[in-house]
C-alpha distance (Angstrom), angle and dihedral (degrees) to the residues before:
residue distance angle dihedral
X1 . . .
X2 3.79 . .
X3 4.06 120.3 .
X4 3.74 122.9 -159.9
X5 4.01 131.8 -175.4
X6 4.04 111.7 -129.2
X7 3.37 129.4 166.6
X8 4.32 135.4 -127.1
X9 3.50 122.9 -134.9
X10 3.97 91.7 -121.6
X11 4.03 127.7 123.3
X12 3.59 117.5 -116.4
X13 3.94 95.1 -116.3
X14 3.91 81.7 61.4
X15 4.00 85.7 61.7
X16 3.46 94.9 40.6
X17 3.85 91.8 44.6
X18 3.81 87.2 57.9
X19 3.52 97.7 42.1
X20 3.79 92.9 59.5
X21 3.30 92.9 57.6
X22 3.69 99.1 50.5
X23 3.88 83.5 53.5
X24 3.25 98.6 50.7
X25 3.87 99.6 47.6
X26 3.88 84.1 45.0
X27 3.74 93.7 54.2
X28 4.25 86.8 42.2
X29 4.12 85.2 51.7
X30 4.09 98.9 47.4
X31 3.65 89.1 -123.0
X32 3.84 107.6 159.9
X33 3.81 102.5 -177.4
X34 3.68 146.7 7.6
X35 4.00 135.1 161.0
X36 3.47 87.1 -108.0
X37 3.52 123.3 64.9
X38 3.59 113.5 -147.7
X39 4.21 91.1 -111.0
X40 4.32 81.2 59.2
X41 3.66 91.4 40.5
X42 3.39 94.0 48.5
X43 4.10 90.4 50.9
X44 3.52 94.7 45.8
X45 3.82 87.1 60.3
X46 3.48 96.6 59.7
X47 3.61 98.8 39.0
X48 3.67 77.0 61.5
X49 3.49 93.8 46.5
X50 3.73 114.0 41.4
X51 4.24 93.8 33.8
X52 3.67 103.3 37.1
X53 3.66 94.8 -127.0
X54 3.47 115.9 173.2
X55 4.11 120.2 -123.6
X56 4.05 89.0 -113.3
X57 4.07 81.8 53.1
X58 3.93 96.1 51.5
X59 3.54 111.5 33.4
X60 3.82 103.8 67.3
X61 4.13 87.4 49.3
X62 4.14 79.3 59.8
X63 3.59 93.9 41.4
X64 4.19 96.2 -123.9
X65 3.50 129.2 104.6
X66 3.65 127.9 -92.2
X67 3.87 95.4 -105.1
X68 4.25 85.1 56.7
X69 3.65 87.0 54.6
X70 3.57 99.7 47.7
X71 3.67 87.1 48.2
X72 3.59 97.0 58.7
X73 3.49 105.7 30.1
X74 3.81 89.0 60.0
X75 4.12 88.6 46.9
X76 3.87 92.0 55.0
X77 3.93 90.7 42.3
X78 3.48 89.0 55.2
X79 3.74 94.1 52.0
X80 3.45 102.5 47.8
X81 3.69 83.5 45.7
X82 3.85 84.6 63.6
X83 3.32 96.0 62.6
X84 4.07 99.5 40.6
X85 4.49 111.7 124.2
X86 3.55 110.1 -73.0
X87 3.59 114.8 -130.6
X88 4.28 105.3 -116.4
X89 3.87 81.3 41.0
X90 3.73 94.3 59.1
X91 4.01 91.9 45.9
X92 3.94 88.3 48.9
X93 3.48 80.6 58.1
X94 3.65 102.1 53.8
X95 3.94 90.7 41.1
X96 4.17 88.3 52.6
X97 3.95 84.3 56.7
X98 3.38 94.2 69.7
X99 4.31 90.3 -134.7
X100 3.42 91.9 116.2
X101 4.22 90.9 -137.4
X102 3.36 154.7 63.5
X103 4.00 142.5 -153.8
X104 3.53 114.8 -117.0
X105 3.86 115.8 -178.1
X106 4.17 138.6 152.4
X107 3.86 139.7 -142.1
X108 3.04 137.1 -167.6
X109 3.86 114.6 -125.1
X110 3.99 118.0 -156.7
X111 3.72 128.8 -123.6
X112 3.67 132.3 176.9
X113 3.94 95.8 -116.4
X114 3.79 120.4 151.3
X115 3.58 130.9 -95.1
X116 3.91 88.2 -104.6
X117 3.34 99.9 51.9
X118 4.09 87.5 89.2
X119 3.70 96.1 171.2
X120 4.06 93.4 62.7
X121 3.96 81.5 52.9
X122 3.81 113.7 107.9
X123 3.74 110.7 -172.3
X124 3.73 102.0 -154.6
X125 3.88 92.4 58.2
X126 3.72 92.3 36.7
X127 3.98 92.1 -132.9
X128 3.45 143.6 90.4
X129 3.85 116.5 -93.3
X130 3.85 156.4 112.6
X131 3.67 137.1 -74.8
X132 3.30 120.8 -136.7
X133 4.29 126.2 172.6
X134 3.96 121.5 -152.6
X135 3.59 132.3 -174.6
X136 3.88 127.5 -152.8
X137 4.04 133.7 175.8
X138 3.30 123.6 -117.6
X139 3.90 102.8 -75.3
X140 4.24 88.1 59.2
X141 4.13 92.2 -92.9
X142 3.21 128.3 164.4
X143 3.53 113.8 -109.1
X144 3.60 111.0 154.3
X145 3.73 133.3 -20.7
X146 4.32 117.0 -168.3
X147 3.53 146.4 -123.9
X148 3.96 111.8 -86.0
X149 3.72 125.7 -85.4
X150 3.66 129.7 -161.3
X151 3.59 106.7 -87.5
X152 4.25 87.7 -120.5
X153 3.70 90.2 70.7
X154 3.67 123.8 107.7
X155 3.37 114.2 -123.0
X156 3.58 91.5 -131.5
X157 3.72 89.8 50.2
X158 4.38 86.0 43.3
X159 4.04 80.2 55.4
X160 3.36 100.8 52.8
X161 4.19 87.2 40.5
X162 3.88 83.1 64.4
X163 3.88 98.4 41.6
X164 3.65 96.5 -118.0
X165 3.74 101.3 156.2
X166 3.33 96.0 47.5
X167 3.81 99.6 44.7
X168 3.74 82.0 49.7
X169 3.43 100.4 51.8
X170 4.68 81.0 49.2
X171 3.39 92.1 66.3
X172 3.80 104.2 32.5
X173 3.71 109.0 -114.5
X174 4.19 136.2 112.3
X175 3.10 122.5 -140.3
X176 3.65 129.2 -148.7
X177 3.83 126.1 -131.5
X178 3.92 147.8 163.0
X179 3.37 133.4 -80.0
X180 3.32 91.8 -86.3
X181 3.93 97.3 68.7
X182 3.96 85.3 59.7
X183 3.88 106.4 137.4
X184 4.19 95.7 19.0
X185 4.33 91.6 105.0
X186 3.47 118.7 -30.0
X187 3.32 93.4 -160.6
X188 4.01 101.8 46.2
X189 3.99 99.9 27.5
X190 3.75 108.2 55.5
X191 4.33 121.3 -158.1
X192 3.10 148.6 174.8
X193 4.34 124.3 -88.8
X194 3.41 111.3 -105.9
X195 4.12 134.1 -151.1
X196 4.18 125.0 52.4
X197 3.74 122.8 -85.7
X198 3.73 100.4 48.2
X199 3.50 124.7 159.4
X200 3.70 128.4 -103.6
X201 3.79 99.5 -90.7
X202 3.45 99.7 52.3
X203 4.02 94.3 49.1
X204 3.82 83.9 48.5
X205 3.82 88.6 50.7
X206 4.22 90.8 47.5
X207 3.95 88.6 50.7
X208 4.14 98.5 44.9
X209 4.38 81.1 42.9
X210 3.45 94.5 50.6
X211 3.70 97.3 47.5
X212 4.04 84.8 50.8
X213 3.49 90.6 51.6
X214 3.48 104.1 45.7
X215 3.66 102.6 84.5
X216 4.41 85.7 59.7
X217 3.59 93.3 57.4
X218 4.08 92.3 64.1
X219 3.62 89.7 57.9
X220 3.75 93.0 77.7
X221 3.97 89.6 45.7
X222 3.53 91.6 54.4
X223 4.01 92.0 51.4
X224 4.18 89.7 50.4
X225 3.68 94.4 51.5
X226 4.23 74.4 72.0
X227 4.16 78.8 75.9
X228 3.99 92.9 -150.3
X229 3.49 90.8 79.5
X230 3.62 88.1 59.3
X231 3.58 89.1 84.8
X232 3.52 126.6 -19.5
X233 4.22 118.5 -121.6
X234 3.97 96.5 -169.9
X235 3.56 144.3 53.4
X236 3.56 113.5 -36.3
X237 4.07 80.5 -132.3
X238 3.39 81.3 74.3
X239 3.56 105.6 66.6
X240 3.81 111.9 81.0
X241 3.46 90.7 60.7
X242 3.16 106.2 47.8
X243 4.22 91.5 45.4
X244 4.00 80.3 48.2
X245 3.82 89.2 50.9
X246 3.69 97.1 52.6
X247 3.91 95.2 42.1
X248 4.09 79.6 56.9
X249 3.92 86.1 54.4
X250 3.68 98.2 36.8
X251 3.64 82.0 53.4
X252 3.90 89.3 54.5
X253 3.38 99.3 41.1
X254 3.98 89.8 54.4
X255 3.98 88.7 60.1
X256 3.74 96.0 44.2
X257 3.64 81.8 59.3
């Protein structure tokens, strides 16, 4: 077996971010010692992360075995999934920035499900996946990214799952979506006109929309340069919290910046 050094595109206040908390929940937990100290830990979860790595692939460059780093990748995941934006925090947010909106969008993330495992099946991508809605503010923030969704769900029907017109309508803000959130709340969720031949004023409205709702659509980018949302290699059970994990990091990484 051959072992090379390489390095991740991360900050160092990323690392240390992560490392704290690994410390912390050790001291919380009593444990004394592991073969990882929580710095390695810590970098072993976003090697995992941010490449894609598999656990075969990262636990001989840590000298443990593949059960060890299975074990504490998924503890670190779930702690920084802890900590990822909450959903009425994000909207008190948006409302505090006096823009009145937010961007609320979907994707559909991969996995490597079988071909009888219909519900993961999204027909529009033509593979097996999960849905998962995020909302950002005006400037393409972060504000909160959901739990996963069988990739057969709308996702109108995955916004009303997470209560998104009516926690809109709460704290007094629209939000403006794709074409594929036509028919959710016409008068909270806000998309484009569909079909050829429109008139003047509704191709006007589609160009002033889409340059409002630009800045949203990078937020999803940004999450899938973490490259194990490209597709998912585990149990679809899995998947909200890792996505919650990385919106805690993407989060992180934005302030480091």
């Amino acid at each position: 077996m051959l072992l090379y050094q390489a390095a991740l595109p991360l900050s160092s206040r990323t690392l240390t971010f992560t490392s704290r908390l690994v410390r912390a929940h050790r001291a919380v937990i009593g444990s004394r010692w592991r073969v990882l100290n929580p710095g390695a830990q810590a970098l072993l979860t976003l090697a995992y992360l941010h490449q894609g790595h598999t656990y075969d692939q990262l636990a001989p460059g840590f000298g443990i075995s593949r059960a060890t780093a299975a074990r504490r990748i998924h503890e670190t995941i779930g702690l920084l999934a802890a900590g990822a934006p909450k959903l009425r925090e994000g909207l008190r947010r948006a409302k505090r920035s006096g823009r009145g909106y937010v961007i609320l969008d979907g994707t559909l993330i991969p996995t490597d499900r079988l071909a009888a495992d219909r519900p993961y099946y999204q027909g529009k991508h033509r593979c097996h996946g999960m849905n998962f809605q995020a909302i950002t503010d005006w400037r393409g923030n972060l504000l909160w990214v959901s739990g996963a969704i069988r990739g057969s769900v709308h996702d109108t029907k995955a916004a009303r799952i997470w209560q998104l017109p009516r926690l809109l309508r709460e704290h007094g803000l629209f939000a403006l979506a794709d074409k594929g959130y036509q028919g959710l709340d016409h008068e909270l969720v806000v998309t484009p006109y569909k079909g050829k031949g429109k008139p003047e004023y509704q191709k006007e409205h589609n160009r002033f929309h889409a340059r409002l709702r630009g800045p949203g659509e990078r937020a999803f980018t940004e999450l899938k340069k973490w490259r194990v949302l490209r597709k998912l290699r585990c149990d679809p059970n899995r998947a909200t919290p890792i996505a919650r994990a990385i919106a805690a990091l993407n989060h992180q990484e934005n302030q480091s910046g």
